[in-house]
KOLMILUM-810658 format. One record per residue (C-alpha): x, y negated, z. Coordinates in steps of 0.2 Angstrom, whole numbers, plus 2048, in hexadecimal, padded with zeros to 3 digits. Layout:
<nodes>
XYZ;...
</nodes>
This chain:
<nodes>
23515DCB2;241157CA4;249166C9B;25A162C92;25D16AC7E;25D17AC7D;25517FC8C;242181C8A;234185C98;234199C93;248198C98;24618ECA7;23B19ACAF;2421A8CA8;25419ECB1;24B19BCC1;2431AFCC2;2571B4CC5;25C1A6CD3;2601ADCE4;26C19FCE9;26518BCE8;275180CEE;27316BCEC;27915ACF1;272153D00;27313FCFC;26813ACF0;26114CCEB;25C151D00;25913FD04;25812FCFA;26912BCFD;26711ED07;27311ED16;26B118D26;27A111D33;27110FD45;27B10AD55;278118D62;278113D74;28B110D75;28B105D65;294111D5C;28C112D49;283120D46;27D128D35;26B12DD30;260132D23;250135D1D;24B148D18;23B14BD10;22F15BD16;228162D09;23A165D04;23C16DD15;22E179D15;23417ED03;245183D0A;23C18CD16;231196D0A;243199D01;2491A4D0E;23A1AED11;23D1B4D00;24F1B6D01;2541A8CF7;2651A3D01;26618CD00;274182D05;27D171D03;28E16BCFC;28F158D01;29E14DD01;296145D10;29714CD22;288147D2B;28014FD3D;27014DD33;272156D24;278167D30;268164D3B;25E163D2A;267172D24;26317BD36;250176D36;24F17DD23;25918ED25;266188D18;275198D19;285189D13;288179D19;297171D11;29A160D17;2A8153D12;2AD15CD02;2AE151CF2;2B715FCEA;2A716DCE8;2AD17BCDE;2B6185CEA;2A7185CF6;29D18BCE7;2A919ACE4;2A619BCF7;29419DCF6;2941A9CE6;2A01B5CF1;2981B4CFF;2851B7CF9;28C1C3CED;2851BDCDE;2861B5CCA;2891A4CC4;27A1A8CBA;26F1ABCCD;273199CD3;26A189CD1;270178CD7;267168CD6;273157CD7;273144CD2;28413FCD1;294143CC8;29C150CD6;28D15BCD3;29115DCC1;29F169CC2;293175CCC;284171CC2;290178CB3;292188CBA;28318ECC0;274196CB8;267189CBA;26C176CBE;25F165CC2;262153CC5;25914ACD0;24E13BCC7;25A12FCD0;269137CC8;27712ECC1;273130CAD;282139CAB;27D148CB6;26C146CB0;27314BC9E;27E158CA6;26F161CAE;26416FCA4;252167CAB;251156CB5;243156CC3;23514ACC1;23913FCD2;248139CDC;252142CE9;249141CF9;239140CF3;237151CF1;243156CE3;249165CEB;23616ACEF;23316BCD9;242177CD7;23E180CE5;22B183CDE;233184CCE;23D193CD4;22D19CCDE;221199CCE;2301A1CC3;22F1B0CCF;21E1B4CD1;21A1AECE4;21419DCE2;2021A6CDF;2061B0CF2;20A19DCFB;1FB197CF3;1F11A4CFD;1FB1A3D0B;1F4191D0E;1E6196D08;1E8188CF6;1D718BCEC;1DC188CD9;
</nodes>
């Protein structure tokens, strides 16, 4: 992971102790923004994408430790609210280009601080959010702009497990990453 002046590690992990709300992009930070359109049975056009597991299961472990996730994407796609389903996420905001009353949503509604947000993105409607939250990332696939814009950059593109490094990140930060590791039963 990149970290953008003047964050340093001993911030970072001091940042990510406090999150209790991770939001993000779906295209290009979920997936790797590629859209897939596949006729169904009738012809018609139907969109898909490509999510990657280890992302998923780190969503999962997200919720067992009260860590609420959710998307803001400007796309509306069945497969981004099956994901969301699979993965426990608490929002799903589909078809907004426009993100920042969503995000006011989310802080009212989970009742917490800018400061107890992070939100990873990769292109320029992420930055207003990525602005106004306590920790932001950019996908390695990021435009260069938002990569700037963001406090650390994660080392590998959206869909390829981007979300899985904050989500580590966050768990490390907090002191349960040595519990998982038991859990599965991970020998150092």
């Amino acid at each position: 992971m990149q970290l953008n002046p003047p964050l340093t590690e001993e911030r970072l992990y001091e940042l990510a102790a406090g999150i209790k709300v991770l939001l993000m992009d779906v295209d290009g930070v979920m997936t790797d923004g590629r859209l897939y359109l596949v006729p169904d049975r009738d012809g018609k056009m139907v969109e898909t994408k490509g999510f990657d597991s280890q992302d998923g299961i780190g969503l999962r472990w997200l919720s067992w430790y009260d860590i609420k996730t959710g998307v803001i994407s400007g796309r509306e796609s069945p497969a981004t609210t099956e994901r969301a389903r699979q993965v426990g996420m608490t929002w799903v905001f589909q078809g907004h280009i426009e993100k920042i009353p969503l995000y006011e949503q989310v802080l009212a509604e989970a009742k917490v601080l800018p400061e107890e947000v992070a939100y990873i993105g990769d292109d320029f409607t992420d930055i207003v959010i990525m602005r106004r939250v306590g920790l932001s990332f950019a996908t390695a696939n990021a435009r260069e702009e938002v990569k700037r814009s963001a406090m650390a950059v994660v080392g590998v593109p959206g869909g390829q497990g981007a979300v899985r490094e904050v989500i580590e990140l966050i768990l490390k930060a907090r002191g349960i990453w040595p519990e998982l590791l038991k859990k599965y039963e991970v020998v150092d």
